[in-house]
C-alpha positions in Angstrom: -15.9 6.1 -25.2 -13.1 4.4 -27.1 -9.5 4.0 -25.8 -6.6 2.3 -27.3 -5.5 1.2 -23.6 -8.0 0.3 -20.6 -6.0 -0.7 -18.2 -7.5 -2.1 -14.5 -6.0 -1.7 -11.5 -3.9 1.0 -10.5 -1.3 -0.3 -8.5 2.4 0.3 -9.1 1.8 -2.2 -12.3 -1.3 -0.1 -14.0 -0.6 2.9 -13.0 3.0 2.9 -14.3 1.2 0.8 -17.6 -1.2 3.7 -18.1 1.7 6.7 -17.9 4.0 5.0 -20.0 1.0 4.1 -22.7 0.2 7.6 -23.0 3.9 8.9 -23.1 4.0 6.5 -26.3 1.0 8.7 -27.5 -1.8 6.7 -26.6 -5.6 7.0 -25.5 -5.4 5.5 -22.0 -7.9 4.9 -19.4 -7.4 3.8 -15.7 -10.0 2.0 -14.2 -9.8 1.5 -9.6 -12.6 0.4 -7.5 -11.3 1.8 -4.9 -11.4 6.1 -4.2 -7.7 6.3 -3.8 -5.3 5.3 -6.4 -2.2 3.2 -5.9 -3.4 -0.5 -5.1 -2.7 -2.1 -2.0 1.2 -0.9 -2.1 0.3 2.7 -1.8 -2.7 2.1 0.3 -2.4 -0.9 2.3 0.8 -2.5 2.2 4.5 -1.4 1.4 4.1 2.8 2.3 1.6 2.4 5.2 3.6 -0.5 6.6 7.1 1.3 6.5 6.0 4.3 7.7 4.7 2.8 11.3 7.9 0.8 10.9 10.3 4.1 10.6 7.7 5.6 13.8 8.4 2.6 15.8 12.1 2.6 15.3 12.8 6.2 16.2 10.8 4.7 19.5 12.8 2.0 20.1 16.1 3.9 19.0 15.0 6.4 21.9 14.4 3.5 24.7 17.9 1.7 23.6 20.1 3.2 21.8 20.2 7.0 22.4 22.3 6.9 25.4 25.1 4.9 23.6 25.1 8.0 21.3 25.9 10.6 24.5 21.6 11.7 23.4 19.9 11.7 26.8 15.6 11.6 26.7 13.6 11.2 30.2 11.4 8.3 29.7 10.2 8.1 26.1 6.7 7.7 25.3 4.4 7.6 22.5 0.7 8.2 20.9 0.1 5.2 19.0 -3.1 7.4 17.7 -0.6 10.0 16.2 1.9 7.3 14.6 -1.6 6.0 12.8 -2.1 9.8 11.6 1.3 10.4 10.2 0.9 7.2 8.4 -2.2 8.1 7.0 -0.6 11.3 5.8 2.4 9.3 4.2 -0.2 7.5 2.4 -2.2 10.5 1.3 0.5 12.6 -0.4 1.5 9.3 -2.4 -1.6 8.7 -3.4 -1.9 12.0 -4.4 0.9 12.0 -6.4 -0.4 9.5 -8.3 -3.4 11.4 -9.2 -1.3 13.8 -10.3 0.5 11.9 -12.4 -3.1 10.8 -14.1 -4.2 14.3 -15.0 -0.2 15.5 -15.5 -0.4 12.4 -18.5 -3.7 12.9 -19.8 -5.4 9.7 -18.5 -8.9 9.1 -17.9 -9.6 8.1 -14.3 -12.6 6.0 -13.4 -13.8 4.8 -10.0 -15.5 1.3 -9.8 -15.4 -2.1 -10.4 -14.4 -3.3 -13.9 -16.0 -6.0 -15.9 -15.4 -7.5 -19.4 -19.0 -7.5 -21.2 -16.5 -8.9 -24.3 -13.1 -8.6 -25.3 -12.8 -4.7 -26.0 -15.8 -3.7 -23.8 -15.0 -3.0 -20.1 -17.9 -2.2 -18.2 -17.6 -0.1 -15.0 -20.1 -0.1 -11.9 -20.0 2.2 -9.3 -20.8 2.1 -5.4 -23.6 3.9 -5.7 -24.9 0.5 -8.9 -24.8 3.2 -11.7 -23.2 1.5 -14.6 -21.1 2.5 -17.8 -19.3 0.6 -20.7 -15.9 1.7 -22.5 -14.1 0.4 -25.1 -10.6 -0.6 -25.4 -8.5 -2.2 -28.4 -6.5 -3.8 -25.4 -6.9 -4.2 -22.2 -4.0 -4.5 -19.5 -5.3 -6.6 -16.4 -3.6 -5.1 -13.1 -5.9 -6.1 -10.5 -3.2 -7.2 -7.8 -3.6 -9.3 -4.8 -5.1 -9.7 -1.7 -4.5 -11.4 1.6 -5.0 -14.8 1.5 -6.3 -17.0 4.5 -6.6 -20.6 5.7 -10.2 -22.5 5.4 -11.2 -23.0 9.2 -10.1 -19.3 9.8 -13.1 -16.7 10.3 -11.5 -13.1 9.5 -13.8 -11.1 11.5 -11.9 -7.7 10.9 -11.6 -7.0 14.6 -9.4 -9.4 16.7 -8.5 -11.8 13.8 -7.6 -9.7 11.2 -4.8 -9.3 7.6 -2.4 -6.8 7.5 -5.2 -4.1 6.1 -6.6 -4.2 9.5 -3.3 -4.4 11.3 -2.0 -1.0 9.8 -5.2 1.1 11.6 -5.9 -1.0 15.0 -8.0 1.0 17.6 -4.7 0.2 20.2 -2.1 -1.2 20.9 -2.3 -5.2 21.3 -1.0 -6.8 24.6 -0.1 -10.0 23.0 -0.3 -10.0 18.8 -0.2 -13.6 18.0 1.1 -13.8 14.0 0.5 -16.8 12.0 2.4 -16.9 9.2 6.5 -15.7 9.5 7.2 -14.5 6.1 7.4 -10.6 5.0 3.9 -9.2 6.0 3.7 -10.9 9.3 7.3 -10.2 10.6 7.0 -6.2 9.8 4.0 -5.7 11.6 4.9 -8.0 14.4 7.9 -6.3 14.8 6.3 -2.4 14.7 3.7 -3.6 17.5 6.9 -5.6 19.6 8.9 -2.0 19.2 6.1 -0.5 21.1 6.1 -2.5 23.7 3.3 -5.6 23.2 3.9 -9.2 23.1 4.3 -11.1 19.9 4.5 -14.6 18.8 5.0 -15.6 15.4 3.3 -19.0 14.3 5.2 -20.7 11.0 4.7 -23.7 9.0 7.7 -24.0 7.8 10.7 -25.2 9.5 12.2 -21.6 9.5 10.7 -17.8 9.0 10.9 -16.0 5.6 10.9 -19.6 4.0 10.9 -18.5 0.3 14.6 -15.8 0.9 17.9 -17.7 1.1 18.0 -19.6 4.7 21.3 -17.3 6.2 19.1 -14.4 5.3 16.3 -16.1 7.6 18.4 -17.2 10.2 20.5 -13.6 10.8 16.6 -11.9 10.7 15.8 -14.3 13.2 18.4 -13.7 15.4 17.6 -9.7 15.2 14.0 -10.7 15.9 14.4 -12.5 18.8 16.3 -10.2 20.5 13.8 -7.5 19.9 12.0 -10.1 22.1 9.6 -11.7 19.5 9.0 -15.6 20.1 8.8 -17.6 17.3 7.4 -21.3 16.9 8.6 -22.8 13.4 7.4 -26.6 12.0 4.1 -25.4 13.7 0.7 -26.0 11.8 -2.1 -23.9 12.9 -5.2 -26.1 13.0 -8.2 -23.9 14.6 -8.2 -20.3 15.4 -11.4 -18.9 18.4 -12.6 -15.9 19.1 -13.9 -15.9 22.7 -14.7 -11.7 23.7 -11.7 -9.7 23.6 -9.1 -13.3 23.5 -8.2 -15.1 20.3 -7.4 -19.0 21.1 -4.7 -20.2 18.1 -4.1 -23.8 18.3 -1.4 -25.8 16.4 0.4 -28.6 16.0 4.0 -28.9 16.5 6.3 -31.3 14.6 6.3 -33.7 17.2 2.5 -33.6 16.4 1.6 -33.0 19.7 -1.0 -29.4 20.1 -0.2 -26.3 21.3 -2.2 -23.6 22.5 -1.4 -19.7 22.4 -3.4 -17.0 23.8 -3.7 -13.5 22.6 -5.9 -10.1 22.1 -4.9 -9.8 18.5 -4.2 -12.3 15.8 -3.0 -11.6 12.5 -3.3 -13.7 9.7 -0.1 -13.4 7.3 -0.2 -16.8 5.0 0.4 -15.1 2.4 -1.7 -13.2 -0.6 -4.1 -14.7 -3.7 -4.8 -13.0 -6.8 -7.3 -10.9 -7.0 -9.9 -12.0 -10.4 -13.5 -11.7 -8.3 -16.2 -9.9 -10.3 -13.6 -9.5 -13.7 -15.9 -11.6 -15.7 -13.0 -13.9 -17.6 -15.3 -16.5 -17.9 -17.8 -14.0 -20.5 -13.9 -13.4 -22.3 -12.7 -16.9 -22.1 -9.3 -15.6 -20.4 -7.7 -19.1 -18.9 -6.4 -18.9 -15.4 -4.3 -21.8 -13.6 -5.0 -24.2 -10.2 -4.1 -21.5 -7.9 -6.7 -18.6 -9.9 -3.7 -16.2 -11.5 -4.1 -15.2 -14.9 -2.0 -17.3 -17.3 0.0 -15.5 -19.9 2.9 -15.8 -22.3 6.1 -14.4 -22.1 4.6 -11.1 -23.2 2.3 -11.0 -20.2 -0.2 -12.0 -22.9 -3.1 -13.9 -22.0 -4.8 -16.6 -24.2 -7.7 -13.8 -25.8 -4.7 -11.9 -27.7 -5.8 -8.2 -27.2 -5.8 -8.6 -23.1 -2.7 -9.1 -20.7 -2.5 -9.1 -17.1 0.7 -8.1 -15.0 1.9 -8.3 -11.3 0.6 -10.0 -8.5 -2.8 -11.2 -10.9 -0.2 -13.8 -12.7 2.1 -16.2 -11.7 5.4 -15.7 -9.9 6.8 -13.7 -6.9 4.5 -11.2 -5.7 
């Protein structure tokens, strides 16, 4: 099966990639090892994320803000279990529209994990281990990200989790403990604070968002905090324990003396890596830099000149 475009990944870069290739009138195929289309945006990160984010404000606009407006409601409640649902649902008709989008533009869709056996030959293994090999005179490289952790951290999936496990928890925590205060970790800290449990938010840095402008992070801090969120900047975490149903974070704060928080949840938001296991660049030859993206030109051209790589794979904001 020959393509002019095999493109991997079908996150908001390869998916977009793959339509616009075959509006230009070429062969495309789309490659996702995953059963849902989208990438972690769609799936696992922006949509999901935003949705229990709208849920949880219509919550806490109901418990403070309704009676400013003359709306009078007799002691709001919720069902966490239903705000999961309707998330779920958000994240079903987009992925489905993607999909769409696939058959709408001709593109051939393939589910498994994609491999270079050369430069034009991408080989694709299912869950099931059945196996085949197409061929593509170039190849786009859109495998994305994923969350990234500390060393001496054990992500058991359960009580320390990422934000993938964050956006479906069994219940609602009593006190989420978030290390890391950039983007991830502040919107699902402050969905679970809207509902009512305790969070504290962990950061290296000396101030939360570090990377945005520093009057952005200090207003957002302000907001924050008087949602009720506590936040412990110029703190580095040092060990993280699972003991039953408690999570032990301990850190060290800038005077260098240790600190100990105590929690049912923590979530680890350091940030996110890109995502290269089980590509094969080594049988290809494609160079990646200290931190494992892709490197590329200014075309998003990689060093084997028929293969490129976009988004969160390469270097730059993700």
């Amino acid at each position: 099966m020959k393509y002019d475009i095999i493109v991997i990944g079908s996150g908001p870069g390869g998916y977009i990639s793959a339509v616009r290739a075959s509006q230009l009138g070429k062969k495309v195929a789309i490659i996702e090892k995953y059963a849902t289309l989208g990438g972690t945006c769609l799936n696992v990160g922006c949509i999901p994320s935003k949705a229990l984010l709208d849920s949880s404000h219509h919550y806490y606009d109901a418990i403070h803000h309704f009676e400013e407006h003359g709306i009078s409601v007799e002691k709001p409640s919720f069902d966490f279990g239903k705000m999961v649902e309707r998330k779920a649902k958000v994240v079903e008709t987009t992925t489905g529209g993607i999909k769409y989008l696939m058959d709408k533009n001709n593109i051939d869709v393939f589910e498994g994990l994609g491999s270079f056996e050369d430069k034009t030959h991408v080989k694709i293994t299912k869950n099931d281990g059945s196996s085949k090999v197409i061929e593509g005179t170039n190849i786009i490289i859109a495998t994305g990200s994923k969350p990234a952790t500390l060393p001496f951290i054990e992500i058991d999936k359960e009580r320390i989790i990422t934000s993938t496990e964050a956006l479906k928890l069994p219940e609602l925590p009593k006190h989420l403990i978030v290390i890391g205060g950039g983007v991830i970790g502040l919107e699902l800290g402050s969905v679970y604070k809207r509902l009512g449990a305790n969070v504290t938010v962990v950061e290296y840095a000396p101030k939360i968002t570090p990377t945005m402008d520093a009057d952005v992070s200090k207003e957002l801090q302000k907001v924050l905090k008087k949602q009720g969120i506590k936040f412990n900047v110029s703190h580095g975490v040092t060990a993280v324990e699972r003991k039953g149903d408690e999570i032990i974070v301990k850190a060290n704060n800038k005077k260098g003396e240790e600190v100990t928080f105590t929690g049912d949840y923590c979530l680890v938001a350091v940030g996110r890596k890109a995502y290269t296991e089980g590509l094969g660049l080594e049988k290809v030859g494609v160079e990646v830099n200290e931190r494992g993206q892709i490197s590329v030109n200014n075309h998003l051209q990689t060093n084997v000149s028929n293969i490129y790589a976009i988004g969160d794979v390469v270097k730059g904001a993700m």
